[in-house]
Each structure stands twice: as structure tokens, then as C-alpha cells.
N, C-alpha and C positions, 0 to 999 in steps of 0.2 A: 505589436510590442512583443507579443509571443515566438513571432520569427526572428526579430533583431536577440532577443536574447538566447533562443535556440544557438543561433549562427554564432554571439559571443560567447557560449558555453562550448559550443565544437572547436571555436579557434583557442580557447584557452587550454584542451583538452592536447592540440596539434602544437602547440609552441611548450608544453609540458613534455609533447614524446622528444619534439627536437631536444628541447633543456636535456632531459637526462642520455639521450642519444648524445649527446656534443661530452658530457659528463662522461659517460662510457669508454666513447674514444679516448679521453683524456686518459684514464686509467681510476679517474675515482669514480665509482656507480654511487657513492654515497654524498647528497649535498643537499641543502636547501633547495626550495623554489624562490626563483626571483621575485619581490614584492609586488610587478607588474602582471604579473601570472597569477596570483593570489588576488589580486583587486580584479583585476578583471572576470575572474569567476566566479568573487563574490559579487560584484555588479550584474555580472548576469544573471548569478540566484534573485537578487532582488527586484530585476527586470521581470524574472518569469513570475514572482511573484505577484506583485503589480500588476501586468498583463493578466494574468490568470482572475484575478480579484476581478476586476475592471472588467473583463470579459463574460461576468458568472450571468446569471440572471438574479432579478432581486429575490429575498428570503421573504416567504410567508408567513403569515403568525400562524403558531400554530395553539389553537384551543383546545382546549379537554371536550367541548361539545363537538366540535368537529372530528375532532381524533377518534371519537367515541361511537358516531356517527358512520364511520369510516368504516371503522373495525367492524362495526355492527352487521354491514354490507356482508364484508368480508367471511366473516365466522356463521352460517346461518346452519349452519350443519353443525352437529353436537361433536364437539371437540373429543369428548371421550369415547367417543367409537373407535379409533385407531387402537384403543386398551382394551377393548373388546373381544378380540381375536389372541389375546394374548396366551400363551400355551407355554406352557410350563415345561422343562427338558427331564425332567425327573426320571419321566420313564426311559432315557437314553443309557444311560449309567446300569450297567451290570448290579445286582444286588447282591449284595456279602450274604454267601452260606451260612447256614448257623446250623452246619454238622459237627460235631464233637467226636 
């Protein structure tokens, strides 16, 4: 489904360069799109949609004890060590004379 709307989002994108290439020639560059060119590229938005949905894998629940669980794994090292090395720029900055 992903490919059939792929391929009708390219041909609506090719009959759009024609439409305003034929417009061009004409001498107006300014004009609507054909209603045919608008349906079809919104049918192809909501093909890729569709496909895409249709395609996902199912959603898991997600629980607070799991989530928790998870993180727990994850974080086992003390999150506030990364603030511990923190260094101050103070001594960077030139210090104002206080000669009179």
C-alpha cells in the first residue's frame, strides 16, 4: 500500500510540473491546479497513511511499574556526577584595578 501511494504521490507531483509547464508556455505562470491533481494527492496522503498505520507493529501498554523498572536499569550510576566536575569560569575574566 506504501508503494501504490508512493508512485501516486510522484505521478501527482509529474502531472503538477506538466500543469504549470503547459501554463507557462501559455504565458500565464499564475493558475489553479486541476481538481484531479488535488484528489489525487490527497488520496495518496491518505493511502500513505493507511499503509503506514497498517504496517506499524502493535502498541504496548505502557505501566508506571514497568517504566520504572526500566529506568531503574538504566540510571544505576548517580545522575549527579556529570555536576560534579563543574568549574566555575570566574577566574577567566581579567579583574578590575582598584588603583585610584
Amino acid at each position: 500500500m506504501l508503494l501504490v501511494a508512493t508512485v501516486a504521490l510522484l505521478h501527482a507531483a509529474f502531472s503538477t510540473y506538466e500543469h504549470l509547464s503547459h501554463l507557462k508556455a501559455l504565458g500565464r505562470p499564475e493558475g489553479p491546479l486541476p481538481n484531479d491533481i488535488v484528489l489525487e494527492a490527497i488520496g495518496a496522503l491518505f493511502l500513505a497513511i493507511v499503509g503506514a498505520t497498517v504496517r506499524s507493529s502493535h502498541l504496548r501498554e505502557v505501566t508506571w511499574r514497568s517504566e520504572m523498572k526500566h529506568r531503574a536499569q538504566e540510571e544505576e550510576e548517580d545522575p549527579r556526577l556529570s555536576f560534579a566536575t563543574f568549574a566555575q569560569r570566574a577566574g577567566i575574566a581579567p579583574k578590575a584595578s582598584s588603583s585610584l
